[in-house]
VEXVOLUM-401777 format. One record per atom (N, C-alpha, C): residue in one letter; atom name; x, y, z. Coordinates in steps of 0.1 Angstrom, whole numbers. Layout:
residues N
<res A | atom CA | X X | Y Y | Z Z>
...
***
This chain:
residues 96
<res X | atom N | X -108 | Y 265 | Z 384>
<res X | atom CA | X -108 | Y 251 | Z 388>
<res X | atom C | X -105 | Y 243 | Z 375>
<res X | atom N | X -92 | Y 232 | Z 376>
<res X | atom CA | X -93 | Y 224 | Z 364>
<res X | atom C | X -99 | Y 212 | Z 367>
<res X | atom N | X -102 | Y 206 | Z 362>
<res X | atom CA | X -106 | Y 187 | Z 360>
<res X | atom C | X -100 | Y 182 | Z 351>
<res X | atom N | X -93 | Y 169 | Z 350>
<res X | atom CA | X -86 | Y 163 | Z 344>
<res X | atom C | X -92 | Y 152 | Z 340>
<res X | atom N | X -92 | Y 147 | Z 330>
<res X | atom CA | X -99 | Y 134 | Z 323>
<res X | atom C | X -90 | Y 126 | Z 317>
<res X | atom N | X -91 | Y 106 | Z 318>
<res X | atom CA | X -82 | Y 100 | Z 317>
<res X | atom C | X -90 | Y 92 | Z 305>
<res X | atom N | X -82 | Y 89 | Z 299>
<res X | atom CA | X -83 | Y 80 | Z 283>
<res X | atom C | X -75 | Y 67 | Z 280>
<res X | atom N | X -81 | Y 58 | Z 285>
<res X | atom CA | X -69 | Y 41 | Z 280>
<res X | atom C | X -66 | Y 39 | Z 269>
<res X | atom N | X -60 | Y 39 | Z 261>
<res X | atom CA | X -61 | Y 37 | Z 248>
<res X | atom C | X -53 | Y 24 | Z 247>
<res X | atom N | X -62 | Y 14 | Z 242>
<res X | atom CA | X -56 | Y 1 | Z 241>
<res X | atom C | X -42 | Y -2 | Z 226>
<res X | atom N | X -43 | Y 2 | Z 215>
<res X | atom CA | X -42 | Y 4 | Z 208>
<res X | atom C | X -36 | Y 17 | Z 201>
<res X | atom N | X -23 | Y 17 | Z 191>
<res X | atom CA | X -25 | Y 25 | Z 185>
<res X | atom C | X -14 | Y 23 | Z 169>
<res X | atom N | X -16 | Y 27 | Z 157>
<res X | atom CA | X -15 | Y 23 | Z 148>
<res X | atom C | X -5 | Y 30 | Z 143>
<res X | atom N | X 12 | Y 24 | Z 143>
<res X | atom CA | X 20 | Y 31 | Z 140>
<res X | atom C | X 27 | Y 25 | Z 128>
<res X | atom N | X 24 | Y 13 | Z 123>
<res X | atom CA | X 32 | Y 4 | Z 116>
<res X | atom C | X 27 | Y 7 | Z 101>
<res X | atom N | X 34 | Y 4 | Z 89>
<res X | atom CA | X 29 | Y 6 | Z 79>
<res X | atom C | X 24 | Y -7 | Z 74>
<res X | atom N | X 13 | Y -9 | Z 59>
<res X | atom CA | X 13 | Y -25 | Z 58>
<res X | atom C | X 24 | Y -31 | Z 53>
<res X | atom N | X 23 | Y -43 | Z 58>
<res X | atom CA | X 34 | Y -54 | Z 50>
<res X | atom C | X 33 | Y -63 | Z 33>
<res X | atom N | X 40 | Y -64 | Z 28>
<res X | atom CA | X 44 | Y -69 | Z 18>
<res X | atom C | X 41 | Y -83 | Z 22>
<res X | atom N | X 30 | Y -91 | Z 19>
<res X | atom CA | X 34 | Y -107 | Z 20>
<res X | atom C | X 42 | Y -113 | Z 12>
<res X | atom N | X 39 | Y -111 | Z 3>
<res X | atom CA | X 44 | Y -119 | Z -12>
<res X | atom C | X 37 | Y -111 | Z -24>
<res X | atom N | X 48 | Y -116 | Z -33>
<res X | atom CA | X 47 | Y -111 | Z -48>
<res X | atom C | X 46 | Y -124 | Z -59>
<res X | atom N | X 35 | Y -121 | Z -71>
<res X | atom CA | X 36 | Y -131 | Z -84>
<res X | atom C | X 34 | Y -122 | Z -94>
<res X | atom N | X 40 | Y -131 | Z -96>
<res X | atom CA | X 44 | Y -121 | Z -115>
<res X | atom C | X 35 | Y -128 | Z -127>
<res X | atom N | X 25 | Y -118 | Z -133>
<res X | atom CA | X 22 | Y -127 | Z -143>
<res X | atom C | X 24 | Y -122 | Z -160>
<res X | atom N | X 14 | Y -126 | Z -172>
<res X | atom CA | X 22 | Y -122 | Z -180>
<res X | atom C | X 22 | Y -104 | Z -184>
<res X | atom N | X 11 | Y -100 | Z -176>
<res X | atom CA | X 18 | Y -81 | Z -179>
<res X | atom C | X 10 | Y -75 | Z -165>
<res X | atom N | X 12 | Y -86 | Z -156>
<res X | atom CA | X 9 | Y -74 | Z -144>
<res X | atom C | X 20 | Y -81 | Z -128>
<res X | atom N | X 18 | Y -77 | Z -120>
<res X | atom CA | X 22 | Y -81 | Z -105>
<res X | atom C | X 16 | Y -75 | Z -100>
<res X | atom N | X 17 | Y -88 | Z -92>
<res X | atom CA | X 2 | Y -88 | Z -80>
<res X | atom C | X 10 | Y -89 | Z -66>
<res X | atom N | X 9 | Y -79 | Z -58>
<res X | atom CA | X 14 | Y -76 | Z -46>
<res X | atom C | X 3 | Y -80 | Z -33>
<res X | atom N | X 7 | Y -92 | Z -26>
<res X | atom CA | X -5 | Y -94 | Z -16>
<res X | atom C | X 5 | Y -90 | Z -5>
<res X | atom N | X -8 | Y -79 | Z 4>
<res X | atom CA | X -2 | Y -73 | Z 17>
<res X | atom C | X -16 | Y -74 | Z 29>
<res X | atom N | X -9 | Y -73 | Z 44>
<res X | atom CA | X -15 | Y -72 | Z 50>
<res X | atom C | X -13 | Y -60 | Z 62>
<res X | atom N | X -19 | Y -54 | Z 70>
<res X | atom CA | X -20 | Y -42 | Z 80>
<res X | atom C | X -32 | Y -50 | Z 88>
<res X | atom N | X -24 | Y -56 | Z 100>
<res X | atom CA | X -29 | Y -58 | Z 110>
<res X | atom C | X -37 | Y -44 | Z 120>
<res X | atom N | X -33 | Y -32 | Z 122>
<res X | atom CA | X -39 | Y -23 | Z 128>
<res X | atom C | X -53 | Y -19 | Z 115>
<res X | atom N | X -49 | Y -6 | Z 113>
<res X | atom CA | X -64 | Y 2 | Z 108>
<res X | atom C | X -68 | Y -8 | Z 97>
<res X | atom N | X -56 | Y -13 | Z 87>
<res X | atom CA | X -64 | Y -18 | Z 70>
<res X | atom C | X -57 | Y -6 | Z 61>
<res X | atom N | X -52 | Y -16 | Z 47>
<res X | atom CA | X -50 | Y -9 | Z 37>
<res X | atom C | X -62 | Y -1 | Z 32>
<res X | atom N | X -58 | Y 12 | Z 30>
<res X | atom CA | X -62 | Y 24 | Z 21>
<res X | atom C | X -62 | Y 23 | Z 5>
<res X | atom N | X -72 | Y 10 | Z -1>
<res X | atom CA | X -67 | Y 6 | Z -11>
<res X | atom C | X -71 | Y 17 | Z -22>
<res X | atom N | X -82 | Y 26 | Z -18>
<res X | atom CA | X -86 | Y 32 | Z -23>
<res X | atom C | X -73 | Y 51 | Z -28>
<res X | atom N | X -65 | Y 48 | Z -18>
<res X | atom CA | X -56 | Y 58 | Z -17>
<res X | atom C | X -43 | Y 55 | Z -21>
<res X | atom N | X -43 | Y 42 | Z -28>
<res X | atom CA | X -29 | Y 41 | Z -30>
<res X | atom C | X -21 | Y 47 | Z -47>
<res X | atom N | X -12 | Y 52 | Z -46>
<res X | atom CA | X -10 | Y 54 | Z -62>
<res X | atom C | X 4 | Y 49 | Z -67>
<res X | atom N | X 4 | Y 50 | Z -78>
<res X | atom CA | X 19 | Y 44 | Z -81>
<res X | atom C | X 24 | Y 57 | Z -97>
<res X | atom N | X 36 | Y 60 | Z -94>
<res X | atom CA | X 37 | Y 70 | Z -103>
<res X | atom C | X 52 | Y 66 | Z -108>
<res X | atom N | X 50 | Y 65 | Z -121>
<res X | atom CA | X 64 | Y 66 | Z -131>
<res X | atom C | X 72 | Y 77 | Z -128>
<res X | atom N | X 86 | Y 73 | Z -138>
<res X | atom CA | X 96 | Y 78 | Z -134>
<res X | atom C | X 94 | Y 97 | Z -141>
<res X | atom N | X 86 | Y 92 | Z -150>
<res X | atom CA | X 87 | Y 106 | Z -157>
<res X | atom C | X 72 | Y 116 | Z -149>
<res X | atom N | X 70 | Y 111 | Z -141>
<res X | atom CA | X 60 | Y 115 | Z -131>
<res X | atom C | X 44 | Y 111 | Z -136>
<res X | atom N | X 46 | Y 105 | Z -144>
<res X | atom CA | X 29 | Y 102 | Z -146>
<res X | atom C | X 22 | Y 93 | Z -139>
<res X | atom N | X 10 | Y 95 | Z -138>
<res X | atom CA | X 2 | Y 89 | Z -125>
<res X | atom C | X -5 | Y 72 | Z -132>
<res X | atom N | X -1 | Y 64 | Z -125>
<res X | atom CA | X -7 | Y 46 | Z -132>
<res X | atom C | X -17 | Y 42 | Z -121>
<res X | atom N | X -28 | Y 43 | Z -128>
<res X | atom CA | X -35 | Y 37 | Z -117>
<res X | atom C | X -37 | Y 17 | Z -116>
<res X | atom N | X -40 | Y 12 | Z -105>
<res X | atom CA | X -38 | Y 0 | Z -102>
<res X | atom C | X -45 | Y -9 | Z -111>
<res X | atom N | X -45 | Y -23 | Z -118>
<res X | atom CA | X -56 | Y -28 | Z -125>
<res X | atom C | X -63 | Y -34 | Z -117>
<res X | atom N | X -62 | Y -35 | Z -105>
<res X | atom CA | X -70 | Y -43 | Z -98>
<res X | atom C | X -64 | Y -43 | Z -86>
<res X | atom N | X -79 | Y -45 | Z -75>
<res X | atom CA | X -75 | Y -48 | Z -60>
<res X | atom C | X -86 | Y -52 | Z -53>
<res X | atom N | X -83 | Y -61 | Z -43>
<res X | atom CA | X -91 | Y -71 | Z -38>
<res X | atom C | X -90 | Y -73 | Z -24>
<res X | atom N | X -97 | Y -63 | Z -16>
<res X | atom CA | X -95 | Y -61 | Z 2>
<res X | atom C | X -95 | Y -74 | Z 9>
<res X | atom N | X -105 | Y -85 | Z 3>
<res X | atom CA | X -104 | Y -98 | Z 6>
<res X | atom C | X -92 | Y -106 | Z 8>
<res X | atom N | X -86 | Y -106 | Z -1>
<res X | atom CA | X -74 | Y -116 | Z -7>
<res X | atom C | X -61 | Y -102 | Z -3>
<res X | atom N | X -65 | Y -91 | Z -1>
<res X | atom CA | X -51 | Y -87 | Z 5>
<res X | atom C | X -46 | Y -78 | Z -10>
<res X | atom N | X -50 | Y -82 | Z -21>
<res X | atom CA | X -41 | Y -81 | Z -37>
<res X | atom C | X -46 | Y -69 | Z -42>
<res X | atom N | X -28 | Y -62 | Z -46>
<res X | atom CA | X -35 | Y -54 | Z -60>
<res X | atom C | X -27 | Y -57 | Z -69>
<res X | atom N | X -33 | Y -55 | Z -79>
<res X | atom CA | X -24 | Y -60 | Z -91>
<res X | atom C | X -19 | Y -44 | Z -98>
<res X | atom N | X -6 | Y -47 | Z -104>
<res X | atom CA | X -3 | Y -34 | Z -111>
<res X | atom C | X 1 | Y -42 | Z -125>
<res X | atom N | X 4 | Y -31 | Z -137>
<res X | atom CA | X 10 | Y -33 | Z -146>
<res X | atom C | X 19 | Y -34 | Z -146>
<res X | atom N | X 24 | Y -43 | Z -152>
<res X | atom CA | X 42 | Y -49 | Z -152>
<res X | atom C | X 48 | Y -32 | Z -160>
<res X | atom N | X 61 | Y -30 | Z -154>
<res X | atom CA | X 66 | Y -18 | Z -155>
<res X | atom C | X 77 | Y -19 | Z -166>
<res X | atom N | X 70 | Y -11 | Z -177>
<res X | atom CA | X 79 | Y -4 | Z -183>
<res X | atom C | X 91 | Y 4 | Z -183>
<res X | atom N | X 91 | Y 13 | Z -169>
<res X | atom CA | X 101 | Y 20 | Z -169>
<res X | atom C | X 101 | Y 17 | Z -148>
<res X | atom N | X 108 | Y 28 | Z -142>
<res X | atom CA | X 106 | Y 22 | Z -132>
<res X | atom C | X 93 | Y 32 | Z -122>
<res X | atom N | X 85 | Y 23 | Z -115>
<res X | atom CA | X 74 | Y 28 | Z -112>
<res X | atom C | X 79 | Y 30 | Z -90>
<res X | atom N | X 67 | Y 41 | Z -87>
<res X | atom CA | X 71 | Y 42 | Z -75>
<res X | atom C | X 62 | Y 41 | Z -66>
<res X | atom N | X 54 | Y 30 | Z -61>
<res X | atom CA | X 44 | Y 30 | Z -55>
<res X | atom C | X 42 | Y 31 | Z -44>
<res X | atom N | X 28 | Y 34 | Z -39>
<res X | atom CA | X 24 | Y 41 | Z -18>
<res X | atom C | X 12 | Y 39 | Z -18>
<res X | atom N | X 17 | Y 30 | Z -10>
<res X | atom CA | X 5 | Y 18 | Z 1>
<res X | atom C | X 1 | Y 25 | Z 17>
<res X | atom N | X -10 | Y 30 | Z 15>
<res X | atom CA | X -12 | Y 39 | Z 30>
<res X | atom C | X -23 | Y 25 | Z 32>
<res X | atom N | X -21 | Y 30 | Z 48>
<res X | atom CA | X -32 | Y 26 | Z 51>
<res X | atom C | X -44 | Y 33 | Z 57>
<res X | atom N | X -54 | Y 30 | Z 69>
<res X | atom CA | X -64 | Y 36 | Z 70>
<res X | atom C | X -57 | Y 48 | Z 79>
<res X | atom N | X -48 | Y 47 | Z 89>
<res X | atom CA | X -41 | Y 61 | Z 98>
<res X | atom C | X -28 | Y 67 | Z 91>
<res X | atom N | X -28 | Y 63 | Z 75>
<res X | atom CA | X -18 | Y 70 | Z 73>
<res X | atom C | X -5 | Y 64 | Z 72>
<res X | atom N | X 1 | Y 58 | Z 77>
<res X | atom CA | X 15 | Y 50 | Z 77>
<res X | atom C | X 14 | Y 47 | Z 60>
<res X | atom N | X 26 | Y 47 | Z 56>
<res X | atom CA | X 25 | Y 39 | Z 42>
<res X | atom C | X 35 | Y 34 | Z 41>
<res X | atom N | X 36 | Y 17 | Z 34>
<res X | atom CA | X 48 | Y 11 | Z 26>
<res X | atom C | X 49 | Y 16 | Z 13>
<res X | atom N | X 58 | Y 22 | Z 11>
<res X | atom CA | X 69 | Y 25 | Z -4>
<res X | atom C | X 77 | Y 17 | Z -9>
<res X | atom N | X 76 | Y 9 | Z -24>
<res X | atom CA | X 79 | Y 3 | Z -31>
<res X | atom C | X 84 | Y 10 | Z -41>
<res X | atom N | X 92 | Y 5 | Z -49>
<res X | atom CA | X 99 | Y 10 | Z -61>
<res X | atom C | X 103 | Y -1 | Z -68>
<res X | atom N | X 100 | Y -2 | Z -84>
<res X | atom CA | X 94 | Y -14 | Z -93>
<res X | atom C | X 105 | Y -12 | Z -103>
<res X | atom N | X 118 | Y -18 | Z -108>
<res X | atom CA | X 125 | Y -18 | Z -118>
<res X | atom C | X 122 | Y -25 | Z -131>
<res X | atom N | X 117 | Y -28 | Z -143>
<res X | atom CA | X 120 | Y -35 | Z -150>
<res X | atom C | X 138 | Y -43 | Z -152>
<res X | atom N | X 133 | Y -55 | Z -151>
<res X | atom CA | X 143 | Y -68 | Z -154>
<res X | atom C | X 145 | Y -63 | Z -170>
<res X | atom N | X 163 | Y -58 | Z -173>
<res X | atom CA | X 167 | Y -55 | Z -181>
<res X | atom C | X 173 | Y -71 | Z -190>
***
C-alpha cells in the first residue's frame, strides 16, 4: 500500500544577492547588498587574488547590508553566498 503526502511550499530561494551600490574610500570599498529570500552568508564569503591568495574582508555589517574590502592591488575575485547557497561573483580591477 502507498500514501502520498502533499507539501505547499510557499517560497523558494533561487536568486543570488544583489549588488546595491558601491563607495570607494581611501583604501577600502564598501559593497552594500541585499538577498531578499534566505540573507547574505556574510560569514562565508571570500575574496581571493589573482595569484590565489585568500583576503579576508575588513569589515561587514548585516545591518547596513556592507562589507568593506581592501582596495585592490592586483585584481581580486570575490563570492557573496547567501544562506541557500546562490552566490553573486564579483571581480575587482585596480584603476590603472
Amino acid at each position: 500500500q502507498q500514501t502520498a503526502a502533499f507539501v505547499h511550499v510557499e517560497s523558494v530561494d533561487t536568486a543570488a544577492p544583489v549588488l546595491l551600490s558601491t563607495e570607494i574610500g581611501e583604501n577600502s570599498i564598501l559593497f552594500f547588498l541585499s538577498d531578499e529570500g534566505s540573507g547574505v552568508d556574510y560569514d562565508a564569503v571570500t575574496v581571493a587574488g589573482e595569484d590565489g591568495s585568500s583576503i579576508k574582508p575588513l569589515h561587514f555589517d548585516p545591518l547596513s547590508g556592507c562589507i568593506a574590502l581592501p582596495y585592490p592591488a592586483c585584481t581580486l575575485h570575490v563570492r557573496i553566498p547567501d544562506l541557500c547557497g546562490n552566490v553573486l561573483r564579483i571581480d575587482l580591477k585596480p584603476q590603472e
